[in-house]
N, C-alpha and C positions, 0 to 999 in steps of 0.2 A: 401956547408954546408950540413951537411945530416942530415938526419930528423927520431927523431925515432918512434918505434911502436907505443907508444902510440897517437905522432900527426897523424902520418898514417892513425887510427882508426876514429880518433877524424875528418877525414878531408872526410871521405867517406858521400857519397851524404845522405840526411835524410829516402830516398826514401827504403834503403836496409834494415829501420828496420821496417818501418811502410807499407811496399806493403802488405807481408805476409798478417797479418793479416785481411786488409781490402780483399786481394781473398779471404780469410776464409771466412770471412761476406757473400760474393758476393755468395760462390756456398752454403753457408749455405739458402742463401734466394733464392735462385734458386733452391737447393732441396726441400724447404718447397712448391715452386711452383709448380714443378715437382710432389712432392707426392698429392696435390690438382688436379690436374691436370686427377694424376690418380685413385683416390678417384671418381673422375666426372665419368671419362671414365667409371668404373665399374658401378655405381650406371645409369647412361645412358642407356650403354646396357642392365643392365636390366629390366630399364622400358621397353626399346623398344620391348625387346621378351613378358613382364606381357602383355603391350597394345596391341600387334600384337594379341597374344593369344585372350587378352577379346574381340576385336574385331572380330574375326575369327571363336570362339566355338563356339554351342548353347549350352543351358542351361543342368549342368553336374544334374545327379539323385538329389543329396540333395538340387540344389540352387535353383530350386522353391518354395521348402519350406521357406525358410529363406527369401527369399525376400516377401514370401505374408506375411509371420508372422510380417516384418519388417513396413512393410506398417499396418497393425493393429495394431503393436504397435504404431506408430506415428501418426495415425489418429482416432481410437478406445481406445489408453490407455487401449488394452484389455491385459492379457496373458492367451487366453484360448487356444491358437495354442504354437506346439512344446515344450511344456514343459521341456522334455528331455535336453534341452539344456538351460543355462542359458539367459537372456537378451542382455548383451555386445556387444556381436559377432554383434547379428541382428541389435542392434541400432547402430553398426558402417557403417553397409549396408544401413542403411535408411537414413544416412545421406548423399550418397551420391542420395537413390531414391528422394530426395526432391528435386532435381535439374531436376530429369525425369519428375514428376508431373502425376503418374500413374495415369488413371481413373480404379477402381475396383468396380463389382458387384460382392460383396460378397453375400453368402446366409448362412442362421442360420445353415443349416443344412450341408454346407460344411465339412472337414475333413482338415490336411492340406496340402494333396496332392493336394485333389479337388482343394483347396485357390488358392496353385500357380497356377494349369492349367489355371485356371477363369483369373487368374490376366494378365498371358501372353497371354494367346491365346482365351479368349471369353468377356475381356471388352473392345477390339477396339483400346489395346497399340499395340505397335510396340516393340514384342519381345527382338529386339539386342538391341534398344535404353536403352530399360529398363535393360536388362544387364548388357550393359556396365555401366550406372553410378551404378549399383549396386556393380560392382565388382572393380570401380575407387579408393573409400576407402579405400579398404584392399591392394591394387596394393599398393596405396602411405605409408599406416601403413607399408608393407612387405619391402621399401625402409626404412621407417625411425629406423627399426628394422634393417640392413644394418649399420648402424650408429653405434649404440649400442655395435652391434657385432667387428665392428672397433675399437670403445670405448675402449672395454673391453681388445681384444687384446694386441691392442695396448700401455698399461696403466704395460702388462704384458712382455713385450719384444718389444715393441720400437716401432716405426713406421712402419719399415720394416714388421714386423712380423705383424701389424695392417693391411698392404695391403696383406700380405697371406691370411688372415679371410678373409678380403671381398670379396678377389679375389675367393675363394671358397662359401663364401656363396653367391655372388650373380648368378656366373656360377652354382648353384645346380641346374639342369635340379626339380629337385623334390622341391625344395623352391620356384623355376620361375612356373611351372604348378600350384602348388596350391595357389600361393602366387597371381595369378590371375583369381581366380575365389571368386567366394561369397559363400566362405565357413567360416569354425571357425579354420579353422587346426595351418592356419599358425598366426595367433593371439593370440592363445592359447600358441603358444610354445615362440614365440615373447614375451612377457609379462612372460613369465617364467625365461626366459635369462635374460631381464631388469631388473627383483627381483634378481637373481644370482650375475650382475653384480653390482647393488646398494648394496650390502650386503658385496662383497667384497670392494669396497668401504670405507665401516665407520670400517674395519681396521685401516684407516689412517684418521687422521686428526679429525675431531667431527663426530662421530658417529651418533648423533640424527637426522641430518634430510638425511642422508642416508638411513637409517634402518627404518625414517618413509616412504619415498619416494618405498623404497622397499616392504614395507604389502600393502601401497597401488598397484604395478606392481603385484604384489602377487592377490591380493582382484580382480585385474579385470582379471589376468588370471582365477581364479574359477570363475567370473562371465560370463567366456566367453564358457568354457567345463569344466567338472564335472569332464573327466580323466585327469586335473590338481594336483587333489586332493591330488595323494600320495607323489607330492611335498612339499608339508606344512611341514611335521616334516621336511625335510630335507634342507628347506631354514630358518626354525627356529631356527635347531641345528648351521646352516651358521652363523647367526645371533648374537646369545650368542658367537660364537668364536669369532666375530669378534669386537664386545662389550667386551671381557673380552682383548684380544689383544691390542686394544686402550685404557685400561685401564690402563694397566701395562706397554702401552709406554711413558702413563704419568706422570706415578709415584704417581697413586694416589691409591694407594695401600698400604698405611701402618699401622701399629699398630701389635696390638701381631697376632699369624698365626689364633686364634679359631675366633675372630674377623672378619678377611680378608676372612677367608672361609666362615662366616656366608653373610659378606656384598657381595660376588660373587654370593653365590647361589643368593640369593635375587634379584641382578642385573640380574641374567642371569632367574628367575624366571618374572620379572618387562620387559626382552627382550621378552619372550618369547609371556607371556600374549598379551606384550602392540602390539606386530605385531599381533598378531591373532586377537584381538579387531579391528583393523585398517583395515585388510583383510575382517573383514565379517560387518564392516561399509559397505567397499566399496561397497559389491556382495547387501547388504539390499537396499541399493542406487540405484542400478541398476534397480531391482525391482519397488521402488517408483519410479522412474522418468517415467516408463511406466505408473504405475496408482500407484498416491499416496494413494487413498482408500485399495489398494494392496486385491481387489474384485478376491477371487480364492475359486472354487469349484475344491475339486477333482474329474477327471473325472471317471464313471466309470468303464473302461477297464486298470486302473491303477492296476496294480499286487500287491498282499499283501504280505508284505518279513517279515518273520518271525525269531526269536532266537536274535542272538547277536547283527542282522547286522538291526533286524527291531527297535531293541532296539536304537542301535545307533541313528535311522534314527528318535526314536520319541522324543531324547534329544539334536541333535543336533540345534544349534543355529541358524538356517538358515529359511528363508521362507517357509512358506509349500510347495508354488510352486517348491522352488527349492528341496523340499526332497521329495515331488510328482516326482520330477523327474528321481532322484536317484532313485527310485523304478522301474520307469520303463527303466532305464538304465539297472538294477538289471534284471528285467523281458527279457530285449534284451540279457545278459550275459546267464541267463539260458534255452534259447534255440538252439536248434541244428541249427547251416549253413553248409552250402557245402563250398568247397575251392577247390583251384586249385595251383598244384606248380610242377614245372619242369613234367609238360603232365602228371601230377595223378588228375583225383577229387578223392574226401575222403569229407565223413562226417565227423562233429566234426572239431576240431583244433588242428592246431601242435604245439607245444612251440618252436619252431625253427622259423617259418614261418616269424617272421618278422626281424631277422639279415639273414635268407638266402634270404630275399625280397629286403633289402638293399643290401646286396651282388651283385643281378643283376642292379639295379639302380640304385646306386653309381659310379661314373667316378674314370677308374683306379686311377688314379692321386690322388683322395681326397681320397679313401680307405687308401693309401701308408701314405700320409702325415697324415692322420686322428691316424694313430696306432703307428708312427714315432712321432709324438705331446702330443699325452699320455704319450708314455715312457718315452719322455723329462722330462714331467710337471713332473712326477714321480722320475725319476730319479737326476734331475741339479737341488740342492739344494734350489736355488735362488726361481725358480719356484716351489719348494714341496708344500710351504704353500697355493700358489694360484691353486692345483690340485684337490682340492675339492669342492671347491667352480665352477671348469670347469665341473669335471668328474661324481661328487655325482647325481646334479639333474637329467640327463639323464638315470644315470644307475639305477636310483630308476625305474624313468618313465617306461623303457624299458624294468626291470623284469617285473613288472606292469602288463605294456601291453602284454608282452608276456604268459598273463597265460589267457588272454582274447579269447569270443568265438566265434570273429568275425574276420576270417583270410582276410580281402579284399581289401587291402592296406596299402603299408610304409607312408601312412598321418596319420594312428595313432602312428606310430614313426617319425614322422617330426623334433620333439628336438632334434635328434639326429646329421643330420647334420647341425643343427643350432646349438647345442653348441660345436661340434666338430670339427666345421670351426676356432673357439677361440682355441681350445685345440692344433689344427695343427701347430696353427701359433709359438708353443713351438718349431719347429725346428730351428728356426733363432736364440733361442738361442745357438745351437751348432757351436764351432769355427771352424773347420776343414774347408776350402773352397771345397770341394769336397761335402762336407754336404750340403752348403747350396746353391752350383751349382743343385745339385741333387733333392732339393727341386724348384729352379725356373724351372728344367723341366717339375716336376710333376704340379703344376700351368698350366705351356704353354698346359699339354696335355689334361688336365682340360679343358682349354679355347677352344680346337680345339673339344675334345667330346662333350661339350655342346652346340656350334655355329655349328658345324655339325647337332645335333639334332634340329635347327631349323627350323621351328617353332612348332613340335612336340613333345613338352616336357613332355607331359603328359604319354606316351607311351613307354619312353625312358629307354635302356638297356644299358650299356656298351659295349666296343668290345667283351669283354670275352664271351658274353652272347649272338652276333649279332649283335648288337644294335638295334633301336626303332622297326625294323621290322619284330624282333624275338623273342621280349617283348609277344606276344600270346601264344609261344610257354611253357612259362616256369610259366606265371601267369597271373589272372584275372582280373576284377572288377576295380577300381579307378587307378592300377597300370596299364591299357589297354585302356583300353574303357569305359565311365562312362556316354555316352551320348553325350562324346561333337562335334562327325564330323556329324551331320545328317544335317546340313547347306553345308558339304561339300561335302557329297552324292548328295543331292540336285542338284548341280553345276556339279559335272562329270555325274549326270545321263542325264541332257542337254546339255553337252558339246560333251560326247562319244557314248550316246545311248537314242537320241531322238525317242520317239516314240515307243519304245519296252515297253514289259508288263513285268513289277518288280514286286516280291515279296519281303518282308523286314520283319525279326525277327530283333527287335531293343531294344537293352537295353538301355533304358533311357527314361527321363522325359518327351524330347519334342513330340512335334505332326507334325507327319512327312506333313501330309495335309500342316499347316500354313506355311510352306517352300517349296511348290510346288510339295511335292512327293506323288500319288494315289500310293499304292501300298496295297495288300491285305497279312492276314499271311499264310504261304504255309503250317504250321499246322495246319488250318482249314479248308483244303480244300483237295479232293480227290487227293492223289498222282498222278492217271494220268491224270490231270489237271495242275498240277505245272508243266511249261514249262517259257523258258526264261532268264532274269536274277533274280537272288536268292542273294539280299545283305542281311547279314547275321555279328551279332555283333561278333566280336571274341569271348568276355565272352562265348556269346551262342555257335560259334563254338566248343570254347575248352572242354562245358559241355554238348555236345550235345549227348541225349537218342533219343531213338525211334522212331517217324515221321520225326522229323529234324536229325537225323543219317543218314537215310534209304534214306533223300531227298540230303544229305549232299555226300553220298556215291558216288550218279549218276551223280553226276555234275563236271563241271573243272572250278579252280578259274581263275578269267578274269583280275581283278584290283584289286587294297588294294586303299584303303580312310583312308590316318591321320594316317594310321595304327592301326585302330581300326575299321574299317568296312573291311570285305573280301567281294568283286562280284563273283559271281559263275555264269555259265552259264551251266542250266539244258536241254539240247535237249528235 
């Protein structure tokens, strides 16, 4: 008897129509796994290189200051130290010093340079101790900012493209260096990106407590550095688009057109206010929790800024303290520094100086994708509307800073591969598989430049450029040498040349003494006198005049340390 198709059909085992989709389930939560998995992995590796780091440096030029300041804010409720910079930063550093338990003899007539030397090396702490929980805080903020970044991406082209961002931002040789020390850099620009990405945000869904959540990541970026500042219009103008957006998604937008345009302006007036309000709540806050008395004299070596911009300074809404500082921010802007770039010093500053800075300290790999992820955002529709909300805050920041007259490092452009690590991640929107093969190589080569540069990220160049050990060659200061291997001079000068007589030109904070080094400066001493070895900071290398030329001339380099100390050996 034969049987036909339709029992045929009818007779086949259950299993051929329900296997499918239960493997679908299976490798759907096996990828979710997989992508946790490597979400970990990144966030891992780069605690391990922040930790290695704070464990390894001494103390870089600026982070004495900030951690004596940090310690008088939390135990004197004062802010008569550092000014210059708002509270945030340092009360995020103190919170990890309450776990060191400094002892500090302070004196009235400190400075606060003086502050930190006292604090590390003449009240009987133990330097690295104190370092490290100083700089644990911002190690862990610089991860959870890693998050964000992911967030944000991710929210913009999928998963995939969520693991491009972090995979770029956490490999940033230049996020990893400063993102573990106890500085303001990378918190300032973290908190930037956080208001960016809350703002894109209340696009969708209710607005309000996006947009509130956003003045405040806003309020504590200005609370944390002052060259925050020229973000404001440009995360407010974010803000009204993205409030008038979710307006119109909801359809509550009717009535005659004079009506509709009056109740918008209004709305995007009621945006604008109500983030600025909520912004300089938060910076007022910061302030009071130091000393709710909010007891400030201005000091007086504070500069007097005159015309438009002293105008501004004596209506602006802010703390005295903090437009005391703006002043002398003002007064640092209006003086001459020296710079160094590709083996020129030059007085004054170059308006280039800080994309040709990123240029050498950028990993080939995040350049490509970094300029390949713009175009995207720019160009594939999907993404246009989310390319401003990527592209605007950095490119405000970055004219900004590049008119500034302090050329000494890409940490005053640090937003940049922090929000460009988001912008990149636009290439996974492109379908061609060759595209986005060519992106997982630039990643891979990403991975291998920055894990090559370990554990010396501070220093670090590209291939194009040499990489870290060529970094002297082309530029100075925070982008070389900032202070932080005199621990490791220390250790090769007992390891390779015990018992010789060292002289040391050292830029930076520490005190070579408290780390076992006697050594004398060989600029103060009769040139035929100077014999030996002559460690010698690159900065000072590369700007070296007159007595240290003339001592620089006669000698042959012996070792390099960190890549930011050169040993010389003078016969």
């Amino acid at each position: 008897m034969s049987t036909s198709m339709a029992d045929r059909r009818e007779s086949r085992p259950p299993t051929s129509t329900t296997e499918p989709p239960r493997r679908f389930a299976r490798l759907r939560r096996h990828r979710r796994w997989l992508l946790a998995l490597a979400v970990a992995a990144l966030l891992a590796q780069m605690a391990v290189a922040m930790v290695t780091a704070a464990v390894r440096q001494t103390p870089t030029i600026d982070e004495p200051v900030y951690v004596g300041t940090a310690v008088v804010y939390t135990r004197e409720h004062s802010l008569r130290y550092n000014p210059e910079h708002p509270p945030l930063g340092k009360l995020i550093i103190g919170a990890g010093l309450v776990f060191a338990h400094p002892h500090l003899d302070a004196h009235a007539t400190d400075d606060q340079t003086a502050l930190g030397r006292r604090l590390l090396y003449e009240s009987g702490n133990d330097p690295w101790r104190v370092m490290f929980w100083a700089r644990l805080p911002v190690i862990v903020l610089t991860l959870l900012f890693g998050l964000v970044v992911l967030a944000f991406a991710r929210e913009l082209v999928g998963p995939v493209g969520g693991l491009v961002a972090l995979a770029l931002y956490t490999l940033s040789p230049d996020v990893i260096a400063n993102g573990s020390l106890a500085t303001l850099d990378v918190p300032a620009a973290g908190f930037v990106l956080t208001s960016a990405w809350l703002v894109w945000r209340a696009r969708h869904g209710r607005p309000s407590p996006h947009l509130a959540l956003a003045a405040v990541a806003l309020g504590a970026a200005l609370a944390t550095k002052m060259s925050t500042l020229p973000a404001v219009p440009a995360l407010l103008l974010l803000a009204v688009l993205s409030r008038s957006h979710a307006r119109r998604a909801s359809g509550s937008g009717s009535g005659p057109i004079a009506r509709r345009r009056l109740v918008a302006v209004g709305v995007a007036a009621g945006v604008a206010v109500g983030m600025a309000l909520l912004a300089l709540t938060v910076v007022w806050a910061t302030y009071l929790v130091v000393d709710p008395r909010l007891r400030w004299a201005t000091p007086a070596d504070v500069p007097a800024v005159h015309g438009l911009r002293g105008l501004a300074l004596h209506w602006l809404p802010l703390p005295r303290p903090y437009r005391d500082g703006m002043r002398v921010q003002f007064g640092f802007e209006n003086a001459t520094w020296s710079g160094f770039l590709f083996g020129t010093v030059y007085r004054g500053s170059l308006w280039y100086y800080l994309p040709a800075a990123l240029l050498v300290k950028t990993p080939l790999g995040a350049l490509v994708l970094w300029l390949a992820g713009a175009a995207t955002m720019l160009g594939v529709p999907r993404l246009r509307a989310a390319a401003p909300y990527v592209l605007l805050p950095p490119a405000v920041l970055l004219a900004v800073a590049m008119t500034g007259s302090r050329d000494l490092g890409v940490r005053y452009a640090l937003f940049v591969p922090v929000f460009l690590a988001v912008a990149a991640a636009g290439v996974v929107a492109l379908r061609p598989r060759p595209a986005r093969l060519a992106a997982a190589a630039a990643v891979l080569f990403v991975a291998v430049s920055s894990l090559r540069a370990f554990p010396y990220y501070l220093p670090y160049s590209n291939e194009a450029f040499g990489g870290p050990s060529m970094t002297r060659l082309r530029l100075h200061d925070s982008n070389v040498d900032w202070g932080q291997d005199l621990g490791r001079l220390a250790d090769r000068l007992s390891e390779r040349y015990p018992g010789e007589r060292v002289w040391l030109v050292y830029k930076g904070s520490g005190v070579p003494s408290a780390y076992g080094i006697e050594a004398a400066d060989p600029r103060k001493a009769p040139p035929g006198e100077v014999h030996g070895l002559l460690a010698v900071s690159d900065s000072s290398v590369a700007k070296a005049d007159g007595r240290l030329a003339a001592l620089l001339d006669g000698s042959t380099p012996v070792d390099d340390v960190g890549h930011s100390i050169t040993v010389f050996r003078r016969p």
